[in-house]
N, C-alpha and C positions, 0 to 999 in steps of 0.2 A: 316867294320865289315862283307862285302858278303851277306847282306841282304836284303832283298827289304826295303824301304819307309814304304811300309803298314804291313810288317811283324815286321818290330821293332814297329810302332806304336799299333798293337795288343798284342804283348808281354809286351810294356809300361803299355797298359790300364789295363790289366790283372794283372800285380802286380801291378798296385796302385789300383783297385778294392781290391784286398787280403789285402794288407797292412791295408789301410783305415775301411775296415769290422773289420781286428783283432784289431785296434784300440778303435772303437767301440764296437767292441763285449768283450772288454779286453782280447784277446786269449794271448798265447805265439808266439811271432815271431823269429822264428829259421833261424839262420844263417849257412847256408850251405859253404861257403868260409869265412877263418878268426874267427879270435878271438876275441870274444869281453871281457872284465872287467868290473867290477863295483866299484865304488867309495864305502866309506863307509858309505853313508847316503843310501845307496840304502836295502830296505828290504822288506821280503816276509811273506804274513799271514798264520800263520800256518790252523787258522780256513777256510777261502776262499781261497785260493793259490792265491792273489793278490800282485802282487809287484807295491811298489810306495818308493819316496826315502820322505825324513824327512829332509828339509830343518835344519841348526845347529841354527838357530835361534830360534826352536820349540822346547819346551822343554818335552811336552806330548809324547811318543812313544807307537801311538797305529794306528789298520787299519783304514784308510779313509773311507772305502768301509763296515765291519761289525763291525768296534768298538772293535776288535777285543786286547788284549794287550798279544796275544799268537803269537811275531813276533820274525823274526830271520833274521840276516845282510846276506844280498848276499855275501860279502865278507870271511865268515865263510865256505862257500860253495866250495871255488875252490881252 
């Protein structure tokens, strides 16, 4: 890669610190190379902008996170 040792490992910790916080913090984690899809269970609150998918087993479609039943399929979106 033309890197040092300790320059990859700084870069390492650096985004899994990011990653891990936006995990936590529920942020949006954007992909800057590639494309990514979502399946159709995947969907976003219109009241909290949280995305979580709905396993096909569940028969209730509402947000985990504010109860919300103002939701809309990732899928509708691309």
């Amino acid at each position: 890669m033309g890197v040092s040792r300790a320059t990859f490992a700084r870069v390492y910790e650096s985004a899994r610190r990011k990653i891990a916080k936006a995990l936590v913090e529920t942020r949006e984690i954007k992909s800057v190379f590639g494309n990514a899809s979502f399946d159709h269970s995947w969907f976003e609150c219109l009241e909290c902008n949280a995305r979580f998918n709905i396993p096909e087993k569940r028969t209730e479609q509402k947000c985990p996170i504010c109860k919300s039943d103002h939701i809309q399929s990732l899928k509708d979106q691309t």
